[in-house]
N, C-alpha and C positions, 0 to 999 in steps of 0.2 A: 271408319278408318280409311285413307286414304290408299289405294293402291301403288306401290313403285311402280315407275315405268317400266320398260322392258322384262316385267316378270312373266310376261308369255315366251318369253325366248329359257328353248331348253338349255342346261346344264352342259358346259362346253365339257372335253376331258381334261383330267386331273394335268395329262404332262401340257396342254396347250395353257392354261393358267401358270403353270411351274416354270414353264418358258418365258412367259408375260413378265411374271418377278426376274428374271433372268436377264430382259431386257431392260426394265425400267433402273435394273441394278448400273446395268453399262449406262443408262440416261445418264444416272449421277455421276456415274465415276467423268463423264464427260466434263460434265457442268464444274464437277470438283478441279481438274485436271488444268480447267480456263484459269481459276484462280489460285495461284501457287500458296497465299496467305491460308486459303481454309482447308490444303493439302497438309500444311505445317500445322497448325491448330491441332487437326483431327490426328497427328502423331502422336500429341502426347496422350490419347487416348486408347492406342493401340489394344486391341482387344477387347475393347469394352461391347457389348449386348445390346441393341437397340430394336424393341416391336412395336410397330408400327400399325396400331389396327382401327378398321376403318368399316365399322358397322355401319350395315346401308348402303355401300357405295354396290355394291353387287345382288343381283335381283335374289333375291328368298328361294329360289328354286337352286340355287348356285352355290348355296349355303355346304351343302354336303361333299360339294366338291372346294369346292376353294374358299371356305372359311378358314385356313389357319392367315393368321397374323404376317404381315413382312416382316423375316426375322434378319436384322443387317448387323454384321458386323466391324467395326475398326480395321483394317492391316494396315501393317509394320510403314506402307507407306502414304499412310494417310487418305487411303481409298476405302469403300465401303465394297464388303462381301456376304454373302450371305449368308447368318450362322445358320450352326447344326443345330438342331431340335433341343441336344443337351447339354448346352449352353444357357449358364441363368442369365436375365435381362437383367443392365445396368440401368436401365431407360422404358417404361412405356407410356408410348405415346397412342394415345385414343382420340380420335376425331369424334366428335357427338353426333350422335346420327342425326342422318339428314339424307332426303333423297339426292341423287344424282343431280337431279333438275338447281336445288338446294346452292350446292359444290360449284355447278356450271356456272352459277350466276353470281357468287361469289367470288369465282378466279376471275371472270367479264369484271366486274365491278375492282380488281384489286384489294380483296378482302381475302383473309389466312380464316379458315374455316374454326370453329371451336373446338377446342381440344383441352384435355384435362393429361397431367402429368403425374408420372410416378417415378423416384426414385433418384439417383443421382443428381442434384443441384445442379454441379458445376458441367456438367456433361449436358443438361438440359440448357443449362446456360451458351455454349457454345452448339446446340444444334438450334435454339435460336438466331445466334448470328448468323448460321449459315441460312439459314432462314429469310433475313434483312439484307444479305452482302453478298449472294452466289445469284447471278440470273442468267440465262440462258441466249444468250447473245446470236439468235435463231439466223439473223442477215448475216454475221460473220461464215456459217455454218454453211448456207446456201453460197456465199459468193466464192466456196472455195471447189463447191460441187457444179456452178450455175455461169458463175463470173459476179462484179460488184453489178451492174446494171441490173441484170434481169433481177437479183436478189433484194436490191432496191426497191423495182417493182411490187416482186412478190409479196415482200415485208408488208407494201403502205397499203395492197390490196386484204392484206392478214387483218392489218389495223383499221381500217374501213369498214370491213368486214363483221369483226366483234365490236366495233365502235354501234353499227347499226342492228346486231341484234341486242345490243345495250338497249338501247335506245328505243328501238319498236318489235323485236319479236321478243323480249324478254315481258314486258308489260302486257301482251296479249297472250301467253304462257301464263303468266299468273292469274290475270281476268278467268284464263279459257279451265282451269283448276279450282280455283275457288268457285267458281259456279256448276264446276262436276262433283266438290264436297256437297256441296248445297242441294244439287239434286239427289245426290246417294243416303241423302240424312233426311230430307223428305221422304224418299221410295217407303213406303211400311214394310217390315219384316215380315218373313214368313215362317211360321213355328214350324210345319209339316205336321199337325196332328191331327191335320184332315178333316177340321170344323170347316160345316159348308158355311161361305157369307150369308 
């Protein structure tokens, strides 16, 4: 079996992940906020239960700290917040595992990761579309912290950038892995029962 990467990194604390969710919560309420149409949508869902869980994405050592689930829910004004523990889900959505490395090179490539759904149709129907119709318009964001020029910039350096690890350090990432299974499935096991060769 193949090891995750970064599972030599110890288990950060519980409030520095609580925080993370905390953050990646205001990401959306951004994103949502760009487009007034998926703000009006997600009203008429006020209240509804959405978990979001994503085995894998976090190294096995991390497990005991920050395995619960993103639990998000609908408000009144069609922003996402984050439910309370005792709140039942309308919606889970699970990502199939997959390492990090997996994820990286399928947001690179513009591919939505796989995922399996539970529960609410119409509700999974509409966090599809937000899915297909909410993107994160990165150069507007910078030209208003940066100016239009540098943002300009920065953007086509962003894009050039995962353009070329598309393109060559993603294929030497998968060579440089598939030949580390290859040797760990060669290596012979060792029982430990202390038979001398």
């Amino acid at each position: 079996m193949e090891m995750p990467p970064f599972s030599w990194l110890p288990a950060p604390p519980a409030w520095l992940l609580d925080e993370a969710r905390n953050r990646l919560v205001l990401l959306l309420n951004h994103l949502l906020q760009q487009e007034p149409e998926a703000q009006q949508r997600l009203r008429r869902y006020a209240g509804r239960c959405i978990v979001v869980r994503a085995p894998g994405l976090l190294p096995a050592a991390w497990a005991q700290v920050g395995d619960e689930p993103l639990r998000l829910q609908i408000s009144p004004a069609g922003l996402w917040m984050q439910a309370p523990m005792n709140v039942a889900p309308d919606l889970t959505l699970t990502l199939q595992p997959a390492s990090p490395a997996v994820w990286l090179r399928q947001a690179l490539a513009g591919q939505r990761p796989a995922a399996s759904i539970a529960g609410d149709v119409q509700l999974a129907a509409e966090v599809a579309w937000l899915i297909d119709h909410v993107r994160w318009d990165v150069e507007e964001d910078l030209a208003r912290l940066l100016g239009d020029a540098a943002a300009h910039t920065l953007v086509g350096w962003g894009r050039a950038c995962a353009e070329a690890l598309r393109a060559h350090v993603l294929p030497g990432v998968r060579a440089w892995a598939q030949r580390a299974a290859a040797w760990r499935a060669s290596k012979p096991s060792h029982t430990g029962d202390g038979a001398a060769a």
